[in-house]
GUSE-704179 format. One record per residue: residue in one letter; x, y, z of N, C-alpha, C, O, CB in turn. Coordinates in pm, whole numbers, plus 50000, padded with zeros to 5 digits. Glycine has a CB too. Example, Ala and Ser with C-alpha at 12.3 -4.5 7.8 and 13.67 -1.06 7.14 Angstrom:
REM residues 2
REC_a_51319_49431_50780_51230_49550_50780_51320_49670_50780_51424_49668_50846_51131_49553_50905 .
REC_s_51285_49775_50708_51367_49894_50714_51290_50003_50787_51341_50114_50804_51408_49940_50572 .
***
This chain:
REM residues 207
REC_x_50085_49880_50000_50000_50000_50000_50088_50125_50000_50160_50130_50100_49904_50001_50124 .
REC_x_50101_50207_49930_50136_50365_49924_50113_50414_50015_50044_50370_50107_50084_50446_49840 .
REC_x_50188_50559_50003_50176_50633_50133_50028_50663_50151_49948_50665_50244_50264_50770_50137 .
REC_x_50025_50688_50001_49924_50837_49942_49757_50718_49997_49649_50762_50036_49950_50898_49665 .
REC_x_49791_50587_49981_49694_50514_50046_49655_50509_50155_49538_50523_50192_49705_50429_50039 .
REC_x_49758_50486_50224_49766_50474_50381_49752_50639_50460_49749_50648_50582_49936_50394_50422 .
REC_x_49746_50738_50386_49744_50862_50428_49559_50878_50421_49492_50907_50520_49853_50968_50323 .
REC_x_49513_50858_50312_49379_50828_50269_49280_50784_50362_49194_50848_50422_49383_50738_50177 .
REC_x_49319_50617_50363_49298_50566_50476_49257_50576_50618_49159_50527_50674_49357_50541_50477 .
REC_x_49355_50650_50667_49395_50696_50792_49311_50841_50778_49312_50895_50888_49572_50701_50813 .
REC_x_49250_50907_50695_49175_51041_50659_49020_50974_50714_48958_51007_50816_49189_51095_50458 .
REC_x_48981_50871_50612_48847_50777_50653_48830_50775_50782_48752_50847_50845_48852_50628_50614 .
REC_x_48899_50696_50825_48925_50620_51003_48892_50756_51056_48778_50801_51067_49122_50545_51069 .
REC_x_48984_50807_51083_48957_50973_51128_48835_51025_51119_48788_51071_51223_49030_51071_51049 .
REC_x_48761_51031_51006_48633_51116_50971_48532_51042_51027_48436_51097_51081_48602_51142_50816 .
REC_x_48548_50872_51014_48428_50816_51079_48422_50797_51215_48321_50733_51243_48399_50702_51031 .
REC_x_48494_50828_51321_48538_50871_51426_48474_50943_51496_48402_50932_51595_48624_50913_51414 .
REC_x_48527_51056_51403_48448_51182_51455_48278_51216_51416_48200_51295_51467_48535_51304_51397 .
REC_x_48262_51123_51306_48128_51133_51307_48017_51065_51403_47907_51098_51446_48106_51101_51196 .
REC_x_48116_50932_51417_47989_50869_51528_47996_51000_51667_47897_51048_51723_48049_50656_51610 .
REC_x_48125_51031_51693_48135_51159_51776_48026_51236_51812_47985_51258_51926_48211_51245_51719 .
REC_x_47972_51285_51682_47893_51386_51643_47729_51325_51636_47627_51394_51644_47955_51443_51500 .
REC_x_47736_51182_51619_47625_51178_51625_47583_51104_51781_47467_51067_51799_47586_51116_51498 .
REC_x_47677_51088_51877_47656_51071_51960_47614_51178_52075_47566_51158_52186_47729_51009_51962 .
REC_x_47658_51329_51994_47693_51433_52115_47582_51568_52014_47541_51673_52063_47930_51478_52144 .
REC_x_47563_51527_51893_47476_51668_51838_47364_51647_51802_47326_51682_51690_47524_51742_51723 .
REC_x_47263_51565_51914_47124_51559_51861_47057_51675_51898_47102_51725_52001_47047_51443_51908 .
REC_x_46978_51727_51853_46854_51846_51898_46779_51773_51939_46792_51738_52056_46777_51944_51796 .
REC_x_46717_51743_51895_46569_51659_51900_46550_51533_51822_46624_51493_51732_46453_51746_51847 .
REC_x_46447_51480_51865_46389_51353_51762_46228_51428_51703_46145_51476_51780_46354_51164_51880 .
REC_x_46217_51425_51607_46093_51458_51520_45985_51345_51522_45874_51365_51473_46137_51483_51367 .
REC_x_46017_51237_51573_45931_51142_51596_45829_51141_51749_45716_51098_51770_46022_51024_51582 .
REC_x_45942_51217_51849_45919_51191_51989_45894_51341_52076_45872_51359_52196_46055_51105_52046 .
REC_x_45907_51440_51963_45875_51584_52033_45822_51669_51913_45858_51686_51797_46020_51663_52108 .
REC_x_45704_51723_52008_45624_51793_51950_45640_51926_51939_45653_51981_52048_45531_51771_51991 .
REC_x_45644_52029_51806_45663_52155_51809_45604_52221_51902_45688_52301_51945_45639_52202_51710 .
REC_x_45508_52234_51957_45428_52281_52021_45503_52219_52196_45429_52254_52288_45271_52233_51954 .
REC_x_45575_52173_52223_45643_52173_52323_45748_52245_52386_45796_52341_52325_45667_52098_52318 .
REC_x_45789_52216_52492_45907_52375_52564_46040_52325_52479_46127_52405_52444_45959_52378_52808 .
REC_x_46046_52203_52455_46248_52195_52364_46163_52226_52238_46197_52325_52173_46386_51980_52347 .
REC_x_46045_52147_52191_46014_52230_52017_46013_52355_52011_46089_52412_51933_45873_52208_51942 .
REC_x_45943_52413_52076_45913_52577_52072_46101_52649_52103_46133_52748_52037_45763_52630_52246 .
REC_x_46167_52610_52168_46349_52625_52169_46395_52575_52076_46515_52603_52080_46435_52563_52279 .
REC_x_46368_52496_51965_46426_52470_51878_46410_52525_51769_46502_52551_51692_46423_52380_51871 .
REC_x_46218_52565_51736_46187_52657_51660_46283_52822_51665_46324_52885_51567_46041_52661_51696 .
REC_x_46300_52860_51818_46299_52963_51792_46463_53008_51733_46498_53118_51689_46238_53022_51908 .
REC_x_46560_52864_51753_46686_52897_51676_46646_52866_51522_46737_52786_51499_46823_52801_51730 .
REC_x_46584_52871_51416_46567_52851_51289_46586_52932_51246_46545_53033_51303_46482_52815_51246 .
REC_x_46658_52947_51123_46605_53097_51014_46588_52999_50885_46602_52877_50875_46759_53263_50976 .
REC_x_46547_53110_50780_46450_53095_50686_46572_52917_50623_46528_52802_50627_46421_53285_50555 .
REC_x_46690_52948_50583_46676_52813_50562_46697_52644_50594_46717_52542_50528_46702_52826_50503 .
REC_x_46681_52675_50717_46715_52554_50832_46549_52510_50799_46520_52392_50780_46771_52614_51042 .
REC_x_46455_52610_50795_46277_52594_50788_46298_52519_50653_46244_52409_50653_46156_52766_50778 .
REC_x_46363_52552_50536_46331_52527_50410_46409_52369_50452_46349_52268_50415_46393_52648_50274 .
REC_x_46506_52356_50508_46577_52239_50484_46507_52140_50552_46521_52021_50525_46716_52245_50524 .
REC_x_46387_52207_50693_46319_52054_50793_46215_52028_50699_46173_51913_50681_46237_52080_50982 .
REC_x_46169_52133_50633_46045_52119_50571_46058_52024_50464_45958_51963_50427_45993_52245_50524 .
REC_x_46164_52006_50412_46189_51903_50272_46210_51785_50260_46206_51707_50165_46281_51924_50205 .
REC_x_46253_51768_50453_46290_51649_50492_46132_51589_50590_46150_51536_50700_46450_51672_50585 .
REC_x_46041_51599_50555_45932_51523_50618_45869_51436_50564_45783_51473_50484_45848_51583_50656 .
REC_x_45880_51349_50578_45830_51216_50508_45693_51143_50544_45658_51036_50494_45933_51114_50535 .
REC_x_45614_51225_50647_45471_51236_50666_45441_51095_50671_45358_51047_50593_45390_51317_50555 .
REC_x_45514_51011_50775_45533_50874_50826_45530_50857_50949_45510_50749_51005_45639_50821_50792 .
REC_x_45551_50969_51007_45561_50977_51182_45483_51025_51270_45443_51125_51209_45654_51041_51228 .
REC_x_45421_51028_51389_45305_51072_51491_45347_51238_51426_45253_51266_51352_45331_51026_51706 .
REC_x_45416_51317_51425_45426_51421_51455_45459_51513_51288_45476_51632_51263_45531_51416_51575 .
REC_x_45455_51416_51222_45539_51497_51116_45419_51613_51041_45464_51706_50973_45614_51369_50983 .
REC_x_45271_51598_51059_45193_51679_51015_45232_51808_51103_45272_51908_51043_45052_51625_51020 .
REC_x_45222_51810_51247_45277_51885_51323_45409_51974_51309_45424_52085_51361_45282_51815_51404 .
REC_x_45499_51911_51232_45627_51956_51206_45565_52036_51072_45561_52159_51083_45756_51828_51189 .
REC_x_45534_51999_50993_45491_52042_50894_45404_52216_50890_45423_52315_50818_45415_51922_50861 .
REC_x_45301_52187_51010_45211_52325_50986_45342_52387_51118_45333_52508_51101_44974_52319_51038 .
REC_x_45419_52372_51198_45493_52460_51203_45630_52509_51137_45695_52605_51178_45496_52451_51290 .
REC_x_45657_52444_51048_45742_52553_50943_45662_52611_50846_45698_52667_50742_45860_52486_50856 .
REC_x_45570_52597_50882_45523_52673_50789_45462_52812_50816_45463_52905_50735_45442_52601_50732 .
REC_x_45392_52817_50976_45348_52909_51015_45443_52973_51065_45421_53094_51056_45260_52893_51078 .
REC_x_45600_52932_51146_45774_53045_51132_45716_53121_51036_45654_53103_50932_45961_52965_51061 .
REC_x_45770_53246_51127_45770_53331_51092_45858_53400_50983_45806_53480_50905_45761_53359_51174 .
REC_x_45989_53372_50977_46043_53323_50905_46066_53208_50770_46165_53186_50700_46072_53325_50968 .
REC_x_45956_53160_50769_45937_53111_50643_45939_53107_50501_45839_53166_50459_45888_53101_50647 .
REC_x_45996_53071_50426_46012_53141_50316_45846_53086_50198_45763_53000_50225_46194_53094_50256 .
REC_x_45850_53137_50128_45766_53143_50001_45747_52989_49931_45643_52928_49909_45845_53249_49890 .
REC_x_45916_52941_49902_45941_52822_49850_45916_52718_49948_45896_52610_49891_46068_52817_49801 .
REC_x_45910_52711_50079_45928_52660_50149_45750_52593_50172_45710_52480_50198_46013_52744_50237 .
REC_x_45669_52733_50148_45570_52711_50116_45508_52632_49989_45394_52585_49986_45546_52803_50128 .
REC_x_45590_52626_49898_45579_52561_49805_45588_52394_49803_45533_52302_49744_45658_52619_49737 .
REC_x_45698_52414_49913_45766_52265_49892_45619_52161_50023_45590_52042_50038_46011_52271_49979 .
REC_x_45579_52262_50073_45462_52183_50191_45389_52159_50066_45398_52047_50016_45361_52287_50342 .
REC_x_45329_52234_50019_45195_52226_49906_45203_52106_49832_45119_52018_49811_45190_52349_49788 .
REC_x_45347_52122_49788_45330_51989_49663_45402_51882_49746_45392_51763_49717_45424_52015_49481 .
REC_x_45472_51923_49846_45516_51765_49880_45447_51609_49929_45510_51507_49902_45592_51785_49977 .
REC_x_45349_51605_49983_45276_51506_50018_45165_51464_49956_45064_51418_50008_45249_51522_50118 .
REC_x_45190_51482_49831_45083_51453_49692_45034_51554_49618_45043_51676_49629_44955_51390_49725 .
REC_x_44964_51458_49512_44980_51646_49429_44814_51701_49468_44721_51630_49505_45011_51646_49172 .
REC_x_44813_51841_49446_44724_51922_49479_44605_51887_49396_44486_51875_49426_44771_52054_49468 .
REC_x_44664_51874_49292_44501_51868_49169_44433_51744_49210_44314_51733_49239_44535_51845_48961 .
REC_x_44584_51589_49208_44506_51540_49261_44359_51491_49381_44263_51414_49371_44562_51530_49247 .
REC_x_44414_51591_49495_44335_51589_49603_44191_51648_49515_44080_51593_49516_44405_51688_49742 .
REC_x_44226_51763_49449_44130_51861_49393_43994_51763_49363_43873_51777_49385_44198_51942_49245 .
REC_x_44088_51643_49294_43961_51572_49231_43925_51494_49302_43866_51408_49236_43965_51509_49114 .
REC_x_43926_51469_49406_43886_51389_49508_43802_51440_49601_43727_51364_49662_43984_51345_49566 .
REC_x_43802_51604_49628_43720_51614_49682_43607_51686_49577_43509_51755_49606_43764_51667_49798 .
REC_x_43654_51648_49457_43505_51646_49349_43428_51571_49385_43324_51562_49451_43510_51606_49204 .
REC_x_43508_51507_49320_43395_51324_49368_43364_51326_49498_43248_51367_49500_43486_51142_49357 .
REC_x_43399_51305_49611_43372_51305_49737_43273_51432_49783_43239_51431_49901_43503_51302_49803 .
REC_x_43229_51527_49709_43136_51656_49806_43037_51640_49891_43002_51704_49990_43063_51747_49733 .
REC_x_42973_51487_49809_42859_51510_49861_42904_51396_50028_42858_51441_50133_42714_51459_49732 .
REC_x_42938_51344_50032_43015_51253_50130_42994_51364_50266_42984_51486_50278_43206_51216_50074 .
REC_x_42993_51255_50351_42936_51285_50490_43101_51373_50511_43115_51490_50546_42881_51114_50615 .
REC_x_43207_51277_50478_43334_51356_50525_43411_51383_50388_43498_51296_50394_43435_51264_50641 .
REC_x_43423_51425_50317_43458_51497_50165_43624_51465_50177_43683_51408_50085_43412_51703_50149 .
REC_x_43686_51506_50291_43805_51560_50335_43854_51429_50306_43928_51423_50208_43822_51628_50482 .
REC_x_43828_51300_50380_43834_51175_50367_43984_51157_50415_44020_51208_50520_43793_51127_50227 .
REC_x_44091_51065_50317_44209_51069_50395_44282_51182_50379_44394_51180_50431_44287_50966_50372 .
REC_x_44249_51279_50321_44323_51427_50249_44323_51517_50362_44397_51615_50375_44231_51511_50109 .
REC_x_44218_51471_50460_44217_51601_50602_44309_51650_50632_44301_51769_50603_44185_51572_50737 .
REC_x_44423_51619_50687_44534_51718_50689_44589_51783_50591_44632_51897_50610_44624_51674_50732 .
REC_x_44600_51709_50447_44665_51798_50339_44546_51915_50325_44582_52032_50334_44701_51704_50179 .
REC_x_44472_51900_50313_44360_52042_50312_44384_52115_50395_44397_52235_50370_44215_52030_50334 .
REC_x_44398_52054_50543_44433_52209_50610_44545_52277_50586_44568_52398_50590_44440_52211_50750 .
REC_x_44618_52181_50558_44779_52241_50523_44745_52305_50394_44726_52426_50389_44920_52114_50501 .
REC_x_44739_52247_50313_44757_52382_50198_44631_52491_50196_44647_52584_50117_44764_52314_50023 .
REC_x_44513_52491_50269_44424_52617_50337_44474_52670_50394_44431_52785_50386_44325_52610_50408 .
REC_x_44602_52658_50504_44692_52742_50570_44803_52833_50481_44827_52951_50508_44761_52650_50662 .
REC_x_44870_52756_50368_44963_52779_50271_44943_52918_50182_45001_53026_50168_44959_52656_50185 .
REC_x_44779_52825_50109_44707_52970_50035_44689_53104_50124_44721_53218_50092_44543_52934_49986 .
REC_x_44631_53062_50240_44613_53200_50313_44723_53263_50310_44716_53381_50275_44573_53198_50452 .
REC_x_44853_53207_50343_44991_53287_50344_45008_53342_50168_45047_53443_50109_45143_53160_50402 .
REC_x_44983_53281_50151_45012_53325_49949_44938_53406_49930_44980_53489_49849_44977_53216_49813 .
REC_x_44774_53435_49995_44716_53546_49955_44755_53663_50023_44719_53768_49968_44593_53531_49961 .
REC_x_44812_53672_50117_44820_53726_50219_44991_53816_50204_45017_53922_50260_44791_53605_50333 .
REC_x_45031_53781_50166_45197_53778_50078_45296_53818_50222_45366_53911_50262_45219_53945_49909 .
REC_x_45250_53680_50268_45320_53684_50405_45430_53605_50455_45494_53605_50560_45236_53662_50490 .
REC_x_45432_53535_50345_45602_53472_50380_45708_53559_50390_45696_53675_50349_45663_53378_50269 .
REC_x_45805_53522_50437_45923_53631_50469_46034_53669_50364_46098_53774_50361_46005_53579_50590 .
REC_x_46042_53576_50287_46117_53544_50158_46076_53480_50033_45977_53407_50028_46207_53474_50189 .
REC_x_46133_53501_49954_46136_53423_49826_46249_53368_49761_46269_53359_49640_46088_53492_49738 .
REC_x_46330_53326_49868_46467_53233_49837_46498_53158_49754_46584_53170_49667_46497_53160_49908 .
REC_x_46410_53049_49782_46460_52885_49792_46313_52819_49708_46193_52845_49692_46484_52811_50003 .
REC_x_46408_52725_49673_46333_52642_49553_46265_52480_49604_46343_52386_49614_46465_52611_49418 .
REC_x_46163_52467_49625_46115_52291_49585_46240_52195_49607_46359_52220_49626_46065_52265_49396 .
REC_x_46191_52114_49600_46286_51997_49558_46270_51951_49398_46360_51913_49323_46251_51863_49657 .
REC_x_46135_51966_49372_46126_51949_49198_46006_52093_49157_45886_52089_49133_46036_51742_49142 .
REC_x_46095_52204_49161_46035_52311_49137_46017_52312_48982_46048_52416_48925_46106_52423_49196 .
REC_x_45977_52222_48919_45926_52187_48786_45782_52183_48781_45715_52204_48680_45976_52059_48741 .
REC_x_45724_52146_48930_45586_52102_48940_45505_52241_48975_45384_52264_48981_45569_51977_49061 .
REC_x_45581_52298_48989_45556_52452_49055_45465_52509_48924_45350_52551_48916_45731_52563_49089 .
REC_x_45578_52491_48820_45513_52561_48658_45436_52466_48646_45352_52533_48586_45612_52584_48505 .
REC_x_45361_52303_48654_45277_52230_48629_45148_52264_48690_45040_52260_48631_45321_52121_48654 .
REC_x_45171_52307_48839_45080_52305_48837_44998_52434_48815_44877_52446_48798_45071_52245_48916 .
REC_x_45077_52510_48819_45017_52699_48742_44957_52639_48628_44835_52655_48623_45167_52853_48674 .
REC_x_45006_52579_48541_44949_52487_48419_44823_52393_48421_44757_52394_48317_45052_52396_48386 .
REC_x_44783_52316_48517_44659_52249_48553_44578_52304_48619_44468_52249_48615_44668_52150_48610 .
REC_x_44586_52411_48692_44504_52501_48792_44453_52608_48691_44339_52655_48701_44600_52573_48928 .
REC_x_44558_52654_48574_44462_52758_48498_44369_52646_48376_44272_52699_48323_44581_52905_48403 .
REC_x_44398_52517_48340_44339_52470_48284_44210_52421_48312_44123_52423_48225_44399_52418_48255 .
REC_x_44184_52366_48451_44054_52331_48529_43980_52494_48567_43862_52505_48535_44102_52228_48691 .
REC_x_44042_52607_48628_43958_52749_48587_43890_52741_48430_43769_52761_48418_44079_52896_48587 .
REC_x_43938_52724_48364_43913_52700_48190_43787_52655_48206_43698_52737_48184_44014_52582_48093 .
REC_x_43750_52525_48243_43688_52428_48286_43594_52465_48339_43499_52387_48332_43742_52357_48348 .
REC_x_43575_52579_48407_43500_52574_48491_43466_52554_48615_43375_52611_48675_43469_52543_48464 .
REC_x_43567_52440_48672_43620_52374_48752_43586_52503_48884_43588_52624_48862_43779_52324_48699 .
REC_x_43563_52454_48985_43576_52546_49127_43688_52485_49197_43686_52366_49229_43435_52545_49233 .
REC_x_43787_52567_49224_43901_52503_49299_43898_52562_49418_43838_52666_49442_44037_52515_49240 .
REC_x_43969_52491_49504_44007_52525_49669_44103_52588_49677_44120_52662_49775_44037_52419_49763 .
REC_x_44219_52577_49553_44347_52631_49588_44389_52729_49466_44501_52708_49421_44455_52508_49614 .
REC_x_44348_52785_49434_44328_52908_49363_44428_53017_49369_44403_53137_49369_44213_52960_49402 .
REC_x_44546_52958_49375_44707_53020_49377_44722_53186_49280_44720_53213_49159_44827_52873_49281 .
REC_x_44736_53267_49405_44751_53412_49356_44869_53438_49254_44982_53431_49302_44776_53505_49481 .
REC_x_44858_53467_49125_44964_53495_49008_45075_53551_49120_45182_53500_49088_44908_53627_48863 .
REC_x_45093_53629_49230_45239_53643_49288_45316_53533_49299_45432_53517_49261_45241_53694_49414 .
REC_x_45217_53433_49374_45330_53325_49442_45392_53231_49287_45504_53190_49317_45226_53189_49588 .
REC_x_45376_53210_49217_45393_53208_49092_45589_53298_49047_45677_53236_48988_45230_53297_49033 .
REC_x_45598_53400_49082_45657_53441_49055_45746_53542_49194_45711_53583_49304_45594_53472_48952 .
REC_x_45882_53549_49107_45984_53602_49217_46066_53508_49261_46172_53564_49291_45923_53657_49336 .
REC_x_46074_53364_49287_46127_53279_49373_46282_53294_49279_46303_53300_49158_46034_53117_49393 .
REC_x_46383_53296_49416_46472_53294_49328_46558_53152_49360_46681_53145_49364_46550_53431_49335 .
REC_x_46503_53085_49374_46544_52934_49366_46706_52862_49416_46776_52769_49375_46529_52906_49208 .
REC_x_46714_52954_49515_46880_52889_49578_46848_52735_49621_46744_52671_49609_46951_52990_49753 .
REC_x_46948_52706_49664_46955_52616_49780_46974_52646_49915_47067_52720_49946_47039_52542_49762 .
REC_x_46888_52591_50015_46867_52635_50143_47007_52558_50168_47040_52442_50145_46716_52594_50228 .
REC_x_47090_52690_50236_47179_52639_50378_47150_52618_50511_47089_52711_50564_47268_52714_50406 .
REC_x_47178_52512_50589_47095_52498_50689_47233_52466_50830_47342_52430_50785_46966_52358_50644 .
REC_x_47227_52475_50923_47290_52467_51076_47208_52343_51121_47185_52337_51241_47262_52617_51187 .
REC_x_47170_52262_51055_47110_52114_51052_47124_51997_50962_47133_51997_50839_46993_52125_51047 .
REC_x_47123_51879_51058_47122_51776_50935_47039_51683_51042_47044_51669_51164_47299_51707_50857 .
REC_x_46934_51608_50904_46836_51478_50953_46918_51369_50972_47027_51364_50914_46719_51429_50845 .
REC_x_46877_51271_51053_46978_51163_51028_46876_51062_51087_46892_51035_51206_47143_51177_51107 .
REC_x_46793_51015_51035_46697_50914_51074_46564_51023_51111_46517_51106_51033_46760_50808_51216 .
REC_x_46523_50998_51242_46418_51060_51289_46504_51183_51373_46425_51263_51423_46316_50955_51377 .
REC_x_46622_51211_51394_46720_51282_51452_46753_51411_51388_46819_51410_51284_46828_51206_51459 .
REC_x_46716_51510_51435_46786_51616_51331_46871_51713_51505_46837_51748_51618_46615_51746_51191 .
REC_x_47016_51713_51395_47181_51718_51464_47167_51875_51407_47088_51933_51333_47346_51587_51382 .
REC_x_47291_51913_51486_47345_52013_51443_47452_51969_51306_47533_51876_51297_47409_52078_51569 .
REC_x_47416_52067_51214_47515_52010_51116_47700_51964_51153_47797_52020_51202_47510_52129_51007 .
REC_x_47671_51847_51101_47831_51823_51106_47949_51901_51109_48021_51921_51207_47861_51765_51018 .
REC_x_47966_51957_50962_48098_52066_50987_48100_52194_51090_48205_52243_51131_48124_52139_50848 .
REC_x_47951_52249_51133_47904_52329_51252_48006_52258_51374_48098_52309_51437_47715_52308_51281 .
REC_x_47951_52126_51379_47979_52100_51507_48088_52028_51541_48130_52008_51655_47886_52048_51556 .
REC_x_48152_51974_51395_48357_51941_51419_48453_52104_51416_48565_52130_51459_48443_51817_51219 .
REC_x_48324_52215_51326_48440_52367_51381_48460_52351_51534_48572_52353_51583_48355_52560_51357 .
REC_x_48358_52336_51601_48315_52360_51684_48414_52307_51843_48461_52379_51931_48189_52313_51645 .
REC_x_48417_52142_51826_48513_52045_51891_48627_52014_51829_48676_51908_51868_48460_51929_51914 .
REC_x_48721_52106_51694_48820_52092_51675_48895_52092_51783_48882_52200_51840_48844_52153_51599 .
REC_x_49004_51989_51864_49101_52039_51921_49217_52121_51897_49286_52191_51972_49128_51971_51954 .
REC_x_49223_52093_51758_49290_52176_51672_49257_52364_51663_49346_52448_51648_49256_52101_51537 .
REC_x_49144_52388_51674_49113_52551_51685_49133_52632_51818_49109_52752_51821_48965_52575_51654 .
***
């Protein structure tokens, strides 16, 4: 083996080291086991800025007791961005779809059916979109392609005739300037850490 191997090597060993390190010593919270609306959620909320919100918000996989919960609070941060709003709307299925579901379903004792939370969530979303109350217009989707789709199916069912619920104001449509959220966090299962390189600046013995 070479130096340039064994130098390599010995770089790995090192890094995975310090990572179990890090994931032994930089949890915040578990998203499975604490609720925003609690005294460490409500302390954890209140260290966020706009894209630590964009980065929890992208990471919810709407699998867990709490993740609807996680959900309507990045969204209602105050700090929230626009896109961020975007990325709630379309992330947990698509909108039109629901749309047509609660076509068919109106007359139904419960219309809402399994969609109840996505309705309130994106009834919360629109209000912010009409309202032009997000704090920013940063940050982009994860497939901000669907963004122009669905401006595209929402003016086609208006066409239609169609009565929609989510009736997206031509602003939110436009302005986003589509970065990537930097975040002072990372998910790591149901675990969200302080980001790694945050927190090896941090315990360098070296600094």
């Amino acid at each position: 083996m070479s130096e340039e191997q064994i130098e390599a090597r010995r770089r790995r060993q090192a890094s995975a080291h310090e990572r179990q390190k890090w994931l032994d010593s930089a949890r915040e919270l578990n998203l499975h086991e604490i609720m925003p609306d609690s005294e460490e959620g409500r302390a954890f909320l209140a260290k966020l800025d706009a894209g630590d919100i964009h980065y929890l918000a992208s990471n919810i996989y709407y699998d867990g007791p709490f993740d609807e919960d996680w959900a309507m609070a990045c969204l209602l941060h105050p700090k929230c961005d626009l896109g961020t709003g975007w990325q709630l709307f379309l992330g947990s299925g698509s909108p039109m779809s629901i749309e047509e579901y609660l076509w068919e379903n109106d007359a139904k004792k419960n219309p809402l059916g399994i969609f109840e939370a996505d309705v309130h969530r994106n009834d919360a979303i629109l209000k912010r979109m009409n309202t032009v109350s997000f704090a920013s217009r940063d940050y982009a989707p994860s497939e901000p392609e669907r963004v122009l789709a669905y401006e595209t199916k929402m003016h086609a069912a208006l066409s239609e005739g169609k009565k929609l619920r989510w009736h997206i104001p031509d602003d939110a449509f436009i302005g986003l300037k589509g970065l990537e959220a930097e975040t002072h966090f990372e998910r790591n299962g149901d675990d969200i850490l302080e980001a790694f390189e945050i927190w090896l600046a941090k315990n360098d013995p070296d600094q």
